[in-house]
C-alpha positions in Angstrom: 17.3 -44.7 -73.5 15.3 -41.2 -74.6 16.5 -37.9 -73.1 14.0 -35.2 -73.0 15.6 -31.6 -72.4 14.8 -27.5 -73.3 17.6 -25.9 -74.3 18.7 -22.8 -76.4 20.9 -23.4 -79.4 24.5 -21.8 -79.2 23.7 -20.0 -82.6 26.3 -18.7 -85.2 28.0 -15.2 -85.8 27.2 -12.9 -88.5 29.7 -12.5 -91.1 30.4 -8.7 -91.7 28.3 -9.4 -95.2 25.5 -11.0 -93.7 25.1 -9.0 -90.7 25.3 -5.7 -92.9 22.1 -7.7 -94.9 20.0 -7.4 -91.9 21.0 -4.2 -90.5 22.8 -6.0 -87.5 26.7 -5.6 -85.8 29.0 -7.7 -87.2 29.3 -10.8 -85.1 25.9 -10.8 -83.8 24.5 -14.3 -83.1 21.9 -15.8 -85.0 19.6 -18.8 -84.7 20.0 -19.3 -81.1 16.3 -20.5 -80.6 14.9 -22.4 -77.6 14.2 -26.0 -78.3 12.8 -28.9 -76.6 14.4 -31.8 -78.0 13.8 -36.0 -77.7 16.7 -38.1 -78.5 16.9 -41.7 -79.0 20.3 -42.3 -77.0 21.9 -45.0 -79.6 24.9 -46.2 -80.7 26.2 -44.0 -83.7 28.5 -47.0 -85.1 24.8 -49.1 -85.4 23.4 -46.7 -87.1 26.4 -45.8 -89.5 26.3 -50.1 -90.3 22.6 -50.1 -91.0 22.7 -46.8 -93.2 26.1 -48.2 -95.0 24.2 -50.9 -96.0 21.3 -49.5 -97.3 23.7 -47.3 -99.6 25.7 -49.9 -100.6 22.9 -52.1 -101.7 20.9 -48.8 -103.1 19.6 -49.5 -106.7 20.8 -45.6 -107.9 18.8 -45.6 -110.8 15.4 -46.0 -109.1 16.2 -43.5 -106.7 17.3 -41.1 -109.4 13.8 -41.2 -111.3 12.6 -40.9 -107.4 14.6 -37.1 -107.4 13.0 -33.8 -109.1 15.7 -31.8 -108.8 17.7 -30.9 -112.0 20.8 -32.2 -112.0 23.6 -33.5 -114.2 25.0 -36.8 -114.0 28.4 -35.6 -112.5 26.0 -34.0 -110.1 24.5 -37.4 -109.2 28.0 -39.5 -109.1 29.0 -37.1 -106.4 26.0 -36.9 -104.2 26.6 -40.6 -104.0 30.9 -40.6 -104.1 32.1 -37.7 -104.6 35.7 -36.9 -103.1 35.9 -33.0 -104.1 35.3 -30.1 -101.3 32.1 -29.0 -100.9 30.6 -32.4 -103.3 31.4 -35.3 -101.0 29.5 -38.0 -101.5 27.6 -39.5 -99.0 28.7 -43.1 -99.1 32.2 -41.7 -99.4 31.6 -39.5 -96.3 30.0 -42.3 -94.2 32.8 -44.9 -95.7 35.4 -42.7 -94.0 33.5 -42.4 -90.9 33.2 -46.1 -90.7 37.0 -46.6 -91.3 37.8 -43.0 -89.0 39.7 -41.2 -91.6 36.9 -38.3 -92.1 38.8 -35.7 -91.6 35.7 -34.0 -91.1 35.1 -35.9 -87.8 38.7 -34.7 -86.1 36.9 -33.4 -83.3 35.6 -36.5 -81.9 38.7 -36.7 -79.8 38.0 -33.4 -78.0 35.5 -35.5 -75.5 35.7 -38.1 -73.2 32.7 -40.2 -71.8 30.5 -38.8 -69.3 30.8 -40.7 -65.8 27.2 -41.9 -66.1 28.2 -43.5 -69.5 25.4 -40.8 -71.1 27.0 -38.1 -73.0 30.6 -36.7 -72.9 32.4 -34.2 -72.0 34.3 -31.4 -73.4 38.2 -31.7 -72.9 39.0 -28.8 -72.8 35.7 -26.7 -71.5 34.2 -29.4 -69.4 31.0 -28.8 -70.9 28.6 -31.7 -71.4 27.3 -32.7 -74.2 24.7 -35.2 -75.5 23.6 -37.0 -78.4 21.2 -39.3 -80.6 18.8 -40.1 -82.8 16.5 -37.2 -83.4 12.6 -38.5 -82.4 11.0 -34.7 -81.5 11.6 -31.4 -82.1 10.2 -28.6 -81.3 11.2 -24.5 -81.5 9.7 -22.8 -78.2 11.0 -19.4 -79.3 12.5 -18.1 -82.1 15.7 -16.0 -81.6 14.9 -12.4 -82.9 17.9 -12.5 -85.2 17.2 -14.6 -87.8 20.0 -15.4 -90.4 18.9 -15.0 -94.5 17.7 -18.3 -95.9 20.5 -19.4 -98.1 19.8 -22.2 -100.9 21.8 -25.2 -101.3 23.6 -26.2 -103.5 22.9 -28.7 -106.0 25.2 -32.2 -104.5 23.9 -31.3 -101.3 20.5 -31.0 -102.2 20.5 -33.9 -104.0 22.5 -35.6 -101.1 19.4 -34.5 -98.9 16.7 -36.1 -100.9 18.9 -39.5 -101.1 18.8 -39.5 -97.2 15.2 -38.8 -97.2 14.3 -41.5 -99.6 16.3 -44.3 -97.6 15.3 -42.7 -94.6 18.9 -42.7 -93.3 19.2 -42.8 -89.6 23.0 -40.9 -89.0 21.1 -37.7 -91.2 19.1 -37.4 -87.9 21.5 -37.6 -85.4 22.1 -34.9 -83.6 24.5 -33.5 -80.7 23.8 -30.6 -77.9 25.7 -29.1 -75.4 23.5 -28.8 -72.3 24.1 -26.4 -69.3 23.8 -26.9 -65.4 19.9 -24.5 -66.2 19.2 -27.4 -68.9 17.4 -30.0 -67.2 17.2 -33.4 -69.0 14.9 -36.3 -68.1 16.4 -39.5 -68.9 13.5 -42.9 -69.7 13.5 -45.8 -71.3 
């Protein structure tokens, strides 16, 4: 199933720092463009099998001379399994998925399925939200407010260019919350 939908992105707030950077009020919104995004509705437990096994049966050395990013080979062991704040690995943090002990993934227990069996809903807000497999999109207009390109760091770089390489699936996979105004056009 591909859902089709325009929607404006719910943003994030300035901190005090940033928002003092760009001559804004603290707590000012940025980023909230309008999009018109194309999802591939799919299962997320498919797509976290198939991209587990391409990790798992990665050869790590070829990919490395693949990388031009300067790195040290701690850097490199936790882009792949790292367990440390801010340098978990990416097999690591798709292992956990798989076995539903990321604690990064807590939220998932906030929603319930949407009636039509497309989407769920919030809990506790009732909004609905959607997901999938990113296939298009595009920004319609850019929010005014525009938050400071920030770089990186080095593990999550690194992480990056390993999902772009294998051409991992759950990197693209996105989820919205739509509005009643946001109109989505559902095809096969």
């Amino acid at each position: 199933m591909i859902a089709t939908f325009i929607t404006t992105k719910s943003g994030s707030k300035l901190t005090k720092k940033a928002a003092a950077a760009l001559s804004l009020p603290e707590g000012t919104k940025v980023g909230c463009d309008k999009i018109r995004v194309t999802l591939s509705v799919v299962s997320f437990d498919d797509l976290l099998k198939g991209d587990l096994a391409l990790l798992e049966g990665a050869d790590r050395d070829q990919i490395r001379a693949l990388v031009s990013i300067t790195h040290s080979d701690a850097d490199w062991e936790d882009a792949w399994v790292g367990e440390a704040w801010g340098r978990k690995g990416i097999l690591t943090s798709l292992r956990q998925t798989a076995e539903g002990v990321n604690p990064h993934n807590l939220h998932l227990d906030a929603y319930t399925v949407h009636e039509s069996g497309i989407g769920k809903v919030h809990n506790e807000t009732g909004e609905y939200h959607i997901s999938g497999l990113i296939t298009s999109y595009e920004v319609i207009e850019r929010d005014p407010n525009r938050a400071p390109p920030t770089e990186s760091g080095v593990v999550v770089r690194l992480k990056d260019a390993i999902e772009k390489i294998l051409d991992l699936k759950t990197s693209k996979w996105r989820q919205f919350r739509l509005t009643s105004a946001d109109e989505v056009i559902f095809s096969n």
